[in-house]
SERO-4910 file (N, C-alpha, C, O; in steps of 0.05 Angstrom, whole numbers):
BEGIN
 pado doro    nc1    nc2    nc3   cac1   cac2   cac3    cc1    cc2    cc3    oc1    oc2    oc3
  Unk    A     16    -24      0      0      0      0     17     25      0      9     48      3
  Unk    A     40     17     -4     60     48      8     56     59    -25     55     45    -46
  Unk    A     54     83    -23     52     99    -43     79    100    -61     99     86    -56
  Unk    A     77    121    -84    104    129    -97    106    160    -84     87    171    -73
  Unk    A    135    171    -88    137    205    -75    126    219    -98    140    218   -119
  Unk    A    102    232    -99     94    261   -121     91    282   -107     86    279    -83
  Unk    A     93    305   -117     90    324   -121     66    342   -117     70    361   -133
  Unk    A     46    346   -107     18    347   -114     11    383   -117     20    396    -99
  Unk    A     -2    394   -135    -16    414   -130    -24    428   -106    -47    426   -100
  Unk    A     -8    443    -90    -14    451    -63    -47    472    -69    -68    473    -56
  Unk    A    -38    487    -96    -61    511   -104    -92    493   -106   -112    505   -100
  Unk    A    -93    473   -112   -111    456   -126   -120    446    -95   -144    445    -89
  Unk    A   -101    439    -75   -111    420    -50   -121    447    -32   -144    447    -24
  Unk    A   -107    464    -28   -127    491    -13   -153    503    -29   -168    518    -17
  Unk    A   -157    497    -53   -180    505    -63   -211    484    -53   -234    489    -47
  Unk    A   -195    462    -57   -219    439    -50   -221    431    -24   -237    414    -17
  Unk    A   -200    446     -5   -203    444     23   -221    464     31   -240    460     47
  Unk    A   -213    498     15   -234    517     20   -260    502     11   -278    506     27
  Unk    A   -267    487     -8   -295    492     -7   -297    475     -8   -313    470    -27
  Unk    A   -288    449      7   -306    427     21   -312    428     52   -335    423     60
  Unk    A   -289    436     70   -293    439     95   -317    442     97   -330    450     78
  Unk    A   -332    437    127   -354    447    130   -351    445    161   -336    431    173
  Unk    A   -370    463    171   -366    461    200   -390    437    208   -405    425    193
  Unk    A   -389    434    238   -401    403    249   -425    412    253   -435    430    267
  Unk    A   -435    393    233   -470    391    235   -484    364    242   -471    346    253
  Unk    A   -505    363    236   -525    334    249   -527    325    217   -536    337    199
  Unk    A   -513    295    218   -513    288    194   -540    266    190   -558    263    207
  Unk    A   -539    252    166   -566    235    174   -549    203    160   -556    194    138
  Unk    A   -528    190    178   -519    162    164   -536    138    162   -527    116    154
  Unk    A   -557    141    168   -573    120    165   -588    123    139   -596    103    128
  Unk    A   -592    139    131   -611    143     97   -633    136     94   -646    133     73
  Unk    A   -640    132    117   -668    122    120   -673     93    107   -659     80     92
  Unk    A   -701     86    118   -702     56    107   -729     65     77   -726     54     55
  Unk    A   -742     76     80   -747     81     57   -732     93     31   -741     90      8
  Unk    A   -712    104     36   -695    116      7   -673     86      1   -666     81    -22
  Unk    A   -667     71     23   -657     44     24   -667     22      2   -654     10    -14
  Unk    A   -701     22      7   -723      7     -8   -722     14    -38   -725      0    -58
  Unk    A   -714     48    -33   -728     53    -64   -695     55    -78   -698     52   -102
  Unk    A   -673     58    -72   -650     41    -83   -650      9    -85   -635     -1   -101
  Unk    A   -668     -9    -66   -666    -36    -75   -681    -31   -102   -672    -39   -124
  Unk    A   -695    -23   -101   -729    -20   -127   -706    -17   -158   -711    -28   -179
  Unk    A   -684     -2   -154   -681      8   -184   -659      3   -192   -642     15   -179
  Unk    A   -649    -14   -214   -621    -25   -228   -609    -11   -218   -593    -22   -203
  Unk    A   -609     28   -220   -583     49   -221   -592     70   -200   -595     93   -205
  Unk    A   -596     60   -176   -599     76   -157   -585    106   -161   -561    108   -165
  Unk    A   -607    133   -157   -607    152   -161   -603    166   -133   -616    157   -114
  Unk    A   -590    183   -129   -572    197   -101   -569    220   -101   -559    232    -82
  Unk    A   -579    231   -126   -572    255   -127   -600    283   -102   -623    286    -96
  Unk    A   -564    297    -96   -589    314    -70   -574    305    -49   -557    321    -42
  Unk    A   -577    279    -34   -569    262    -15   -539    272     -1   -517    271    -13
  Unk    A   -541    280     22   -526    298     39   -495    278     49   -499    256     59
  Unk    A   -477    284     46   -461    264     56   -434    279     63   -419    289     47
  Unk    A   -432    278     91   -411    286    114   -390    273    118   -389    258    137
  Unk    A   -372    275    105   -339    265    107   -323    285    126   -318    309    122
  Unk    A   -312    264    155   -297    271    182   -273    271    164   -273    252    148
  Unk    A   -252    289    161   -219    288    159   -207    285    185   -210    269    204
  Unk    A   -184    317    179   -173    313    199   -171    342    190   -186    355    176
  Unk    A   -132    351    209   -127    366    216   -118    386    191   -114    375    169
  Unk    A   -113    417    195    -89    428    175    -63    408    177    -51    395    195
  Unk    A    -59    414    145    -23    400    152    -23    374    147     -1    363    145
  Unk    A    -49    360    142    -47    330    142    -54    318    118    -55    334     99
  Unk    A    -61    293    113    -69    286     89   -101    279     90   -112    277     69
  Unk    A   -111    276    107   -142    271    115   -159    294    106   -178    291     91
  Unk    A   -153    312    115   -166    345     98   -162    338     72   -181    337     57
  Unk    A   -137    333     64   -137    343     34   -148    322     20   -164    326      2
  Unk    A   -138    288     27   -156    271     12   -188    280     17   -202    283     -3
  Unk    A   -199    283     39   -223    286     41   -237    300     25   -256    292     12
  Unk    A   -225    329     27   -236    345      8   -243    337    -20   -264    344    -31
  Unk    A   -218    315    -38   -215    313    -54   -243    290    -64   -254    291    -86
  Unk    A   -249    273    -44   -269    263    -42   -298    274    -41   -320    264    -45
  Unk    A   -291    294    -35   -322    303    -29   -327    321    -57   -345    314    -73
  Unk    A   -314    338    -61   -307    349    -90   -318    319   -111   -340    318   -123
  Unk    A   -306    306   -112   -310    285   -130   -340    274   -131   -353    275   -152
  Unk    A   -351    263   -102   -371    251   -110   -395    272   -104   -416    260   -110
  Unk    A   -401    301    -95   -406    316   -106   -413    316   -139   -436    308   -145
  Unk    A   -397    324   -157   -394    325   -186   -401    303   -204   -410    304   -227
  Unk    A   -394    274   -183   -396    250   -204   -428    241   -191   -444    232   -207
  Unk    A   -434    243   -173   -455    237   -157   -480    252   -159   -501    239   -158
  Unk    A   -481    277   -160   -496    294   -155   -500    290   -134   -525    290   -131
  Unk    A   -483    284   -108   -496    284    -78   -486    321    -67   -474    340    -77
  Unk    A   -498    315    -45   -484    344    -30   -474    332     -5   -484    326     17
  Unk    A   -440    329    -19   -422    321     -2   -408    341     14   -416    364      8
  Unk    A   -390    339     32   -375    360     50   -355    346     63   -357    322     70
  Unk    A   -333    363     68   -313    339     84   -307    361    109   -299    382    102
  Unk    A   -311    357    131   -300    369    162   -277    360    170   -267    338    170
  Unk    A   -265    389    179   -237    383    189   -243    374    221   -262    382    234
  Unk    A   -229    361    227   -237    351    259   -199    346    268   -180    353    256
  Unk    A   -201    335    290   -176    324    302   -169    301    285   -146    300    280
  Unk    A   -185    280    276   -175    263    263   -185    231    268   -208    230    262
  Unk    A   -175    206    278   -187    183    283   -208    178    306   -231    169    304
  Unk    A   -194    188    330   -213    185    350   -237    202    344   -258    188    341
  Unk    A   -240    229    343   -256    241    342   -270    234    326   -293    234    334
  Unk    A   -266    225    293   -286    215    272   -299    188    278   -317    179    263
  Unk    A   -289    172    302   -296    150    305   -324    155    324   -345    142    326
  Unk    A   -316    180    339   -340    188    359   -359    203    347   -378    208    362
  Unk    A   -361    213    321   -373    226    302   -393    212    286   -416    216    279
  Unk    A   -375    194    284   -396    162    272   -420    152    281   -442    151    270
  Unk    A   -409    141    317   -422    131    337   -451    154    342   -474    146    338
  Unk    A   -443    184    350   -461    201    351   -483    209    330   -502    225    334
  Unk    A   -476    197    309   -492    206    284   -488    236    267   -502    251    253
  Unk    A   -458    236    277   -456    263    262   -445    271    237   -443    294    227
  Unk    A   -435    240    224   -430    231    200   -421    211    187   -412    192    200
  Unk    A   -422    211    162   -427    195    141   -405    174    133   -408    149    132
  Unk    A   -383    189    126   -359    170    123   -339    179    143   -339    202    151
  Unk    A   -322    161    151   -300    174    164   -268    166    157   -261    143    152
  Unk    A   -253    186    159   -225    166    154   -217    166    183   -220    185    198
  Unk    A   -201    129    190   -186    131    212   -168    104    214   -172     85    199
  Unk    A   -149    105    234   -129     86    233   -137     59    245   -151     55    265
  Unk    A   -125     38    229   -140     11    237   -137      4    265   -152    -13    275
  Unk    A   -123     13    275   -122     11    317   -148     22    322   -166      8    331
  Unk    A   -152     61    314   -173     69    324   -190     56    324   -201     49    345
  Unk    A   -200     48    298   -222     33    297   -226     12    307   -249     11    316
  Unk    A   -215     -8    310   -217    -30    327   -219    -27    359   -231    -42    374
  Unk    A   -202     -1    369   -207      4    396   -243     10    390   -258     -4    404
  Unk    A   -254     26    376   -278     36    376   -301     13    382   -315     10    401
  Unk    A   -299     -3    356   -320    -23    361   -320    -42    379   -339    -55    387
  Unk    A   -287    -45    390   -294    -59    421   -300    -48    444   -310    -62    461
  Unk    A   -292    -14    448   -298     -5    473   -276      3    481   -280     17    500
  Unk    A   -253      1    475   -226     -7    495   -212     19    491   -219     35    473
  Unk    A   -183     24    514   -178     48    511   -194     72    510   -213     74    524
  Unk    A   -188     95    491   -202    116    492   -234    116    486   -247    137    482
  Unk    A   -244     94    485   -263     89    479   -280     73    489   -302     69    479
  Unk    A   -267     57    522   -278     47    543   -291     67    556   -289     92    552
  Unk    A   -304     56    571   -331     63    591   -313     85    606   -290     78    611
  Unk    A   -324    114    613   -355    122    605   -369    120    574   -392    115    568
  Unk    A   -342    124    555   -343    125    528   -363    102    521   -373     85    536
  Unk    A   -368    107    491   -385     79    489   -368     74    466   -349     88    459
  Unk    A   -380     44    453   -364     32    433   -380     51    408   -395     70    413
  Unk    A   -374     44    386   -371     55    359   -391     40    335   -375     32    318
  Unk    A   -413     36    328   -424      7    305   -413     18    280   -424     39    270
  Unk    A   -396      9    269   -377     19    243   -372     -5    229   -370    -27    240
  Unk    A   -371     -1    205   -355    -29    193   -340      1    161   -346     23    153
  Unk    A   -321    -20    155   -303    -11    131   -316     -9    108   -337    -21    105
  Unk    A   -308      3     92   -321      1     63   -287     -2     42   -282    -16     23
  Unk    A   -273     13     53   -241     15     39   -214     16     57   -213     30     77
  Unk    A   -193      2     48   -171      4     64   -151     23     44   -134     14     28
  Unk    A   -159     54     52   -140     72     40   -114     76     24   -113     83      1
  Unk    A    -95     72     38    -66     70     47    -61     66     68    -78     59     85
  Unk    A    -30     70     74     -9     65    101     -1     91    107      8    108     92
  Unk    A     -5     91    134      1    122    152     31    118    165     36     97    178
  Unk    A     50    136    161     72    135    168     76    150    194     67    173    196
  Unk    A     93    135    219     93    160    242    113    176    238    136    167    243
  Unk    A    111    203    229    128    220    229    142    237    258    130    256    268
  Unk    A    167    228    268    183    237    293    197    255    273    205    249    251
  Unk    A    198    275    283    208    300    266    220    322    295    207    328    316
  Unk    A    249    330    288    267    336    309    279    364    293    274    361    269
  Unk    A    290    383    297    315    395    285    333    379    284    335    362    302
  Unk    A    349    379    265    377    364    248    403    375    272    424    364    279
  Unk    A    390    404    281    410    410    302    400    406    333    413    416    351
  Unk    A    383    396    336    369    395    358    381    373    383    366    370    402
  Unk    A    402    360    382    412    340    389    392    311    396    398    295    413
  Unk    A    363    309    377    357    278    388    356    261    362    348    264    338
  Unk    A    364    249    371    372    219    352    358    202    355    354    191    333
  Unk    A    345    192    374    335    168    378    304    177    399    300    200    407
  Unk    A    287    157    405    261    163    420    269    169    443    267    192    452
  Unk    A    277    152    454    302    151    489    303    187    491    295    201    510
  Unk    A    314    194    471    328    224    479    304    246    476    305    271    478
  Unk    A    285    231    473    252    253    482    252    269    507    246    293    509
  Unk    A    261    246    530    268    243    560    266    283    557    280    300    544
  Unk    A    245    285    575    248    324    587    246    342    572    248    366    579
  Unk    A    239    331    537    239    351    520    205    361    519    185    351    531
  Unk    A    207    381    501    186    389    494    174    375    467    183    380    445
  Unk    A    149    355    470    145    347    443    113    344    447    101    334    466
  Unk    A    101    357    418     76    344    409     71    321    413     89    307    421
  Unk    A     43    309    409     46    283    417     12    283    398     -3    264    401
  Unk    A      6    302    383    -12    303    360    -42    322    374    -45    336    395
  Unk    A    -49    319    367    -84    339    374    -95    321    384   -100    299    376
  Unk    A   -100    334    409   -118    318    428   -148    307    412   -164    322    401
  Unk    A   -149    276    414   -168    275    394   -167    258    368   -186    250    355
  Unk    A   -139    254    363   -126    240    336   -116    216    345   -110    205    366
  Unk    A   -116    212    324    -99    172    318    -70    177    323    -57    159    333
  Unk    A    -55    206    316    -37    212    324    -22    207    352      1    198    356
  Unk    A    -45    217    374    -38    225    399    -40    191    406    -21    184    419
  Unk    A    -58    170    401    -60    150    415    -31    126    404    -21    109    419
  Unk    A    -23    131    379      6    122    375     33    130    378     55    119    379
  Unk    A     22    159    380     47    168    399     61    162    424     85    163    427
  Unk    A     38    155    447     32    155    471     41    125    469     60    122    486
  Unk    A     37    103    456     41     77    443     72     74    439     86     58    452
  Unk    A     81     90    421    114     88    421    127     94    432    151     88    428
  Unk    A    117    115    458    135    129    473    139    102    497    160     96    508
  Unk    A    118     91    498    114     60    517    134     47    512    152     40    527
  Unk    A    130     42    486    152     29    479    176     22    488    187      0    493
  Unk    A    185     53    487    212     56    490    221     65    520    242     77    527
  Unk    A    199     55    535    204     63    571    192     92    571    200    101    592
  Unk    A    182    107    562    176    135    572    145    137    572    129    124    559
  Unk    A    140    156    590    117    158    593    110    183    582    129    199    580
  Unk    A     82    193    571     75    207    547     69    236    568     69    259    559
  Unk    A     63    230    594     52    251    608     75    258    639     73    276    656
  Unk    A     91    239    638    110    246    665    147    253    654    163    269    663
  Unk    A    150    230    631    176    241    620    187    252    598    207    243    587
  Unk    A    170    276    590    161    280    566    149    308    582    140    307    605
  Unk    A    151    339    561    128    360    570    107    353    545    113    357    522
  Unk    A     90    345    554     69    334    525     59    356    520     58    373    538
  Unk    A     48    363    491     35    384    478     19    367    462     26    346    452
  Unk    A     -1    378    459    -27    372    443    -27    385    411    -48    396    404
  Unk    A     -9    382    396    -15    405    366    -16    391    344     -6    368    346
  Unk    A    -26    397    323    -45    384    301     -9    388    284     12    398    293
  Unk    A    -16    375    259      8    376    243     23    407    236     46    414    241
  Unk    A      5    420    224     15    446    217     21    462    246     44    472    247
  Unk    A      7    465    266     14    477    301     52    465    297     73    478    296
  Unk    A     43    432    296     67    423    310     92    444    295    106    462    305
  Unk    A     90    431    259    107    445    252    116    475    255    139    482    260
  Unk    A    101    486    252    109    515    261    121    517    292    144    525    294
  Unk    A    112    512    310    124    508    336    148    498    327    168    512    327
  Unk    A    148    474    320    186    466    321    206    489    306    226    496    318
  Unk    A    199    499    279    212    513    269    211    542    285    232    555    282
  Unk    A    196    553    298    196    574    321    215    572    355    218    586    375
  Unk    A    225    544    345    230    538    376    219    533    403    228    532    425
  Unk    A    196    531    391    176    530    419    170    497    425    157    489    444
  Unk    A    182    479    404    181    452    406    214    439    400    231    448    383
  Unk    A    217    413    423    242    401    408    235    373    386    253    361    373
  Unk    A    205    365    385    205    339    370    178    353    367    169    374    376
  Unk    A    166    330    347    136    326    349    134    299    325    148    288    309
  Unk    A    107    298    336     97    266    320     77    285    306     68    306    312
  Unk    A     74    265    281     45    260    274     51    234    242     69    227    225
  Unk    A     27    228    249     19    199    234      1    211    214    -22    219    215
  Unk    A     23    209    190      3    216    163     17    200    136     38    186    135
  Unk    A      0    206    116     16    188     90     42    212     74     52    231     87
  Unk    A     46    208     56     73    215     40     58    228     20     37    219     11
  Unk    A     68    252     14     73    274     32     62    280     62     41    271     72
  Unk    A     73    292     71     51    310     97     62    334     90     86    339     90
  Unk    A     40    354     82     44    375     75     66    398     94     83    413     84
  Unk    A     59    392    125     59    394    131     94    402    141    107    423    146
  Unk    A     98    376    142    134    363    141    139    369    115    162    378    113
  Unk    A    128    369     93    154    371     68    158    409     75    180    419     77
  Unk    A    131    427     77    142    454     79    169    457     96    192    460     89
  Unk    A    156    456    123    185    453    147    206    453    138    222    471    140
  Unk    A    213    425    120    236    408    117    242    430     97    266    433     97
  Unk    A    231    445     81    242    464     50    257    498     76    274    515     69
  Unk    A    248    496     93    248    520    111    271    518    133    285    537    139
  Unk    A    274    487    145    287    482    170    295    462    161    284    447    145
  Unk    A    322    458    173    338    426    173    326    409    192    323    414    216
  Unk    A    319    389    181    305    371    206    316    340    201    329    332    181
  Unk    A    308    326    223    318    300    216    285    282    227    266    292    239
  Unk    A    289    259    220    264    233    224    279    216    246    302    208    245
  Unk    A    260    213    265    267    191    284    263    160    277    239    158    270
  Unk    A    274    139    275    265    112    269    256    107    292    266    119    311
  Unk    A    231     84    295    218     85    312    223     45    308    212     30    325
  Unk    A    232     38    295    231      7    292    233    -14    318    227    -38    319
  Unk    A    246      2    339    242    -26    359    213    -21    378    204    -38    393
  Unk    A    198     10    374    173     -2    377    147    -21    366    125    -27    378
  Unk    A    157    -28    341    129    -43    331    119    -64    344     95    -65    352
  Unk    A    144    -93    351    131   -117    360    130   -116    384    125   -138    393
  Unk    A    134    -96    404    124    -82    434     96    -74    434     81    -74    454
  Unk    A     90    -67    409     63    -46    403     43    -73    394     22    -79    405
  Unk    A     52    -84    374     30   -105    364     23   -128    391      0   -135    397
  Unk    A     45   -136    402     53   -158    427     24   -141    445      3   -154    446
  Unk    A     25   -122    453      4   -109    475    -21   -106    468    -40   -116    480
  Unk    A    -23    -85    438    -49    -80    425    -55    -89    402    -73    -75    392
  Unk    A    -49   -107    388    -55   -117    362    -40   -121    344    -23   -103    345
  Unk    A    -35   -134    326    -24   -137    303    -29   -121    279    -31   -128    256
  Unk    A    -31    -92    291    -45    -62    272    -17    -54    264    -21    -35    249
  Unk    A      7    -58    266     26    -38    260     56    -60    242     63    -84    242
  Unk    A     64    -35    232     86    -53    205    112    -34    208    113    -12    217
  Unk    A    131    -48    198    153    -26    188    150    -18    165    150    -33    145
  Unk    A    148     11    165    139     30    134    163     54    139    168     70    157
  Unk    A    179     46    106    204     71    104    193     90     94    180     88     73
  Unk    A    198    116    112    191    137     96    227    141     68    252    143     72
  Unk    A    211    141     46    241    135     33    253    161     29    240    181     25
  Unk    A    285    160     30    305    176     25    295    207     12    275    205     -4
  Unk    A    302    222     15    292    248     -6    262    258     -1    254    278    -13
  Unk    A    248    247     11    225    248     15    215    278     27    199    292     16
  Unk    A    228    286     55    231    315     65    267    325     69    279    335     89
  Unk    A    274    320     48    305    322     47    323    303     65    342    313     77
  Unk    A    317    284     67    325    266     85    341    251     74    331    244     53
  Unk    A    372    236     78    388    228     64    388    201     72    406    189     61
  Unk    A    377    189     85    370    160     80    337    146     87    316    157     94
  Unk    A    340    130     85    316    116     87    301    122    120    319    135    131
  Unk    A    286    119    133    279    122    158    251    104    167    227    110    162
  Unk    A    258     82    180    233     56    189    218     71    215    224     76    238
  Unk    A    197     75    200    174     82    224    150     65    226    148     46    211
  Unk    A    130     69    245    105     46    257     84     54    238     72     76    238
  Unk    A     81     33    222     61     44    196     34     21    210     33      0    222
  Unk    A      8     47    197    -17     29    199    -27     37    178    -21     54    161
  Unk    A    -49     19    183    -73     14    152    -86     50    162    -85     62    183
  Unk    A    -95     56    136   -121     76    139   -146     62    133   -145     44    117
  Unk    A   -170     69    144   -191     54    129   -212     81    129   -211    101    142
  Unk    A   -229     74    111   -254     94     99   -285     73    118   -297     52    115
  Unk    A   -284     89    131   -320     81    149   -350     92    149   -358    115    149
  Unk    A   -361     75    149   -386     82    150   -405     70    172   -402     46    179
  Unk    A   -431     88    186   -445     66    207   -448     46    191   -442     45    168
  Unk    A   -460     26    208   -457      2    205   -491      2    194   -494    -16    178
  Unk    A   -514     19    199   -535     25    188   -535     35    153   -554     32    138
  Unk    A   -514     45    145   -502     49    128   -524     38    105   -523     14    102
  Unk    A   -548     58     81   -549     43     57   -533     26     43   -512     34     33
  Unk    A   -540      3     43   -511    -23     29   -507     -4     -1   -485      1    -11
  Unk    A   -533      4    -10   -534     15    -41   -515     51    -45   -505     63    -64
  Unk    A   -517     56    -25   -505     85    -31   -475     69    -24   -458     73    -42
  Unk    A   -466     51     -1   -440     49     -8   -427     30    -33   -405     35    -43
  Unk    A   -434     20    -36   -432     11    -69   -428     32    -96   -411     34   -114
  Unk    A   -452     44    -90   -449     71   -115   -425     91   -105   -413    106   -121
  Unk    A   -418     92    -78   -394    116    -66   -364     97    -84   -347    108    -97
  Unk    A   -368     66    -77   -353     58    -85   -344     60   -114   -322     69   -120
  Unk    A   -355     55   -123   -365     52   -157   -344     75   -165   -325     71   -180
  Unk    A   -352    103   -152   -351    135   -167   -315    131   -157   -297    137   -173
  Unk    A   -310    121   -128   -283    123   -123   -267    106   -141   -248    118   -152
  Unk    A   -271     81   -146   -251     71   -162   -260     82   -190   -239     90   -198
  Unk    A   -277     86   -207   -282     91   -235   -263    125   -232   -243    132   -245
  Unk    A   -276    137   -215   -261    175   -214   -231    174   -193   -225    192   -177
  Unk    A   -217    150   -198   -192    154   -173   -171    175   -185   -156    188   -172
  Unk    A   -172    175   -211   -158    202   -228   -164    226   -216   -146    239   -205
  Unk    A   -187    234   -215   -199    255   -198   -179    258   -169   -165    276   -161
  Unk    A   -186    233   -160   -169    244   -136   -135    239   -126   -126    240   -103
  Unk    A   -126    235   -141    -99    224   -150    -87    253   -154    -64    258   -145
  Unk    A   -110    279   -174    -94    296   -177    -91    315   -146    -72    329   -139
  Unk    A   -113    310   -131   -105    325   -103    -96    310    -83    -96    324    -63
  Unk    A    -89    291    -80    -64    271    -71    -59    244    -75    -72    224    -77
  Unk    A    -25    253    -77    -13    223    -94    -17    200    -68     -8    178    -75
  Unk    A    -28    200    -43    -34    176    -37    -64    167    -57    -71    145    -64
  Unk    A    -76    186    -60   -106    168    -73    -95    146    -96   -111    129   -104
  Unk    A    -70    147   -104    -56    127   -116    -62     96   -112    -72     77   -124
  Unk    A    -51    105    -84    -57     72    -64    -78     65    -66    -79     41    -66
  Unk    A   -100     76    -67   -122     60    -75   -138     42    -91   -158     49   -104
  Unk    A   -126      7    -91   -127     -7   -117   -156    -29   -101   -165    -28    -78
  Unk    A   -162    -41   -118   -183    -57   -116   -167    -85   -108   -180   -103    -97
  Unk    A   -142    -87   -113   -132   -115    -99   -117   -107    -70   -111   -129    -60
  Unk    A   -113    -96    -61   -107    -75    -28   -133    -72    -20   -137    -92     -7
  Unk    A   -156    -57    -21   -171    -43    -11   -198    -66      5   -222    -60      6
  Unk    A   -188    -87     13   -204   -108     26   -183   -118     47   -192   -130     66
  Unk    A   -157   -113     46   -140   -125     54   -118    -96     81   -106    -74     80
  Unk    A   -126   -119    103   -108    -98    132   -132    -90    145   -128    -84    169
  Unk    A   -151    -88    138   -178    -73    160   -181    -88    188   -186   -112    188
  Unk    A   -179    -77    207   -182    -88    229   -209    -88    237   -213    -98    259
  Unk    A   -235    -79    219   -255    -80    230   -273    -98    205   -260   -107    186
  Unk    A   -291   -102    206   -311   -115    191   -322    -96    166   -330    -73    168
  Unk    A   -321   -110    145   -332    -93    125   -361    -92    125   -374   -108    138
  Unk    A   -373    -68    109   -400    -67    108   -415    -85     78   -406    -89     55
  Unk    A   -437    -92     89   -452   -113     64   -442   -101     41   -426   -108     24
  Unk    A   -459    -75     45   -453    -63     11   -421    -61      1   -416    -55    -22
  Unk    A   -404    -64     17   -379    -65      7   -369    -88      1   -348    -90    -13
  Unk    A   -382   -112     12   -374   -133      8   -383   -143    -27   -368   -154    -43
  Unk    A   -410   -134    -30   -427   -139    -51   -410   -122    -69   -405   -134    -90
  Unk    A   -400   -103    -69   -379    -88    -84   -357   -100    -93   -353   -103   -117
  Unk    A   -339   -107    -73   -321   -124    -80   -321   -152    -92   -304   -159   -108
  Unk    A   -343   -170    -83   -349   -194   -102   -354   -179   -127   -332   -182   -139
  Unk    A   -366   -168   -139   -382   -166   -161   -346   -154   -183   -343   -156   -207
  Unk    A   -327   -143   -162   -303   -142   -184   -290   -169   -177   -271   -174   -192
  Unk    A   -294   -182   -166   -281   -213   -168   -249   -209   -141   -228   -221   -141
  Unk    A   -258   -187   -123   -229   -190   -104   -232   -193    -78   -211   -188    -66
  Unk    A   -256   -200    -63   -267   -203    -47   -257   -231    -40   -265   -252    -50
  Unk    A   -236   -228    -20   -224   -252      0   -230   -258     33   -214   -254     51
  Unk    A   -254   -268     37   -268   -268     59   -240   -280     84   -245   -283    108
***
């Protein structure tokens, strides 16, 4: 699922972020069971009108900008009235779902599996999450991002610094908190933790107001390549946390290189990669996710031009790494192209 390095239209991804964002409204993911019936009723189920709320994430990340690029798309190819919300990112879209406050969400295959079981940030008082997958996106890379002059080399040397640890709220902050375990440190006693979204973080580090920060995004992160064109920075390898991380919470995490040249970086750098997946309630029209499906792989050009992860999105990957249960209509999607591996 690891992408290739491009280049993408920054003018093109702030245009469709301006006018997809939307602020948090009351979405309706269930579609009712009558508009359900009258999509069983007709060969080419008609959608057009039909409101649909896509959770991102933060500035700086790739969740806004894929999102946007999504909602733009099936908007145009759909005739729906789509929208993509910037939010904190996994957890929060996972609690967005559960609440009914929207439609699709992107989030990291841990989040989600913490969600529909309950566990972690998502145990009691919290409640669990009814979600199942429709697509397994790409692979999220954890980006440890330091000054080049900053003296840390390694996670160990976090010890007392000042570091992000992602927006309170994100998939970020709960794998951060994950690797810092890892490696003996604790996220809130040996460590001054900060809460900042990708673009916060970066600017803070290049201001000096930070000595590290995380965040978990795909290739590019807008975010990190600006920095890296502005400030010398270096990537932390994070590789002896993975089988510490899977051994405790799951078998959700991989070694993923962010490769050489990527944010001017002169060698390769192994960080804790997870699946992304695309969600929907679990009430979910089977028929609108089928037709969402349909418009994403037939229009992936569309979104390819506002980011080169929409690349990763192939029909022999996109069943494969989900930690949660797919939804009918995705299932019925994927048989009907012949790649559906139960």
């Amino acid at each position: 699922m690891r992408g290739s390095l491009r280049t993408f239209g920054p003018l093109v991804a702030l245009v469709l972020v301006a006018a997809a964002c939307a602020a948090p409204r009351q979405s309706t993911p269930t579609q009712t069971a009558t508009a359900a019936g009258t999509a069983a009723a007709s060969a080419t189920p008609d959608f057009t009108g039909r409101t649909l709320n896509i959770v991102t994430g933060g500035t700086g990340g790739v969740y806004i900008v894929y999102g946007a690029g999504l909602a733009d798309m099936l908007t145009k190819r759909m005739k729906v009235a789509a929208s993509a919300q910037s939010t904190p990112a996994s957890v929060d879209n996972m609690k967005l779902i559960r609440d009914g406050k929207a439609d699709l969400a992107f989030t990291l295959a841990d989040t989600a599996f913490d969600a529909i079981n309950g566990k972690n940030r998502f145990a009691p008082p919290e409640g669990k999450v009814d979600a199942k997958a429709i697509a397994v996106m790409y692979s999220n890379y954890m980006h440890l991002v330091a000054k080049a002059s900053g003296g840390i080399n390694t996670v160990t040397d976090l010890k007392g610094k000042r570091v992000s640890i992602g927006a309170a709220g994100s998939g970020t902050e709960t794998k951060a908190i994950r690797i810092l375990e890892a490696y003996g440190l604790n996220a809130t006693t040996d460590i001054n933790p900060q809460r900042l979204a990708a673009q916060d973080s970066a600017d803070a580090l290049r201001d000096s107001k930070l000595d590290a920060f995380f965040f978990d995004g795909g290739l590019p992160t807008s975010a990190v390549a600006d920095l890296a064109n502005s400030t010398p920075i270096k990537l932390i390898d994070q590789s002896d946390a993975i089988a510490k991380m899977n051994s405790k919470y799951g078998n959700f995490y991989f070694p993923a290189k962010i490769p050489k040249g990527t944010y001017k970086n002169d060698a390769d750098v192994v960080t804790a990669g997870v699946a992304n997946l695309l969600v929907v309630p679990s009430s979910f029209d089977a028929a609108f996710v089928k037709a969402i499906l349909t418009a994403m792989f037939d229009y992936q050009a569309d979104l390819a031009l506002v980011h080169p992860e929409a690349k990763n999105l192939k029909l022999d990957t996109a069943t494969q790494g989900s930690s949660i249960d797919f939804h009918p209509g995705a299932i019925d999607f994927y048989k009907a192209k012949g790649v559906w591996k139960p």
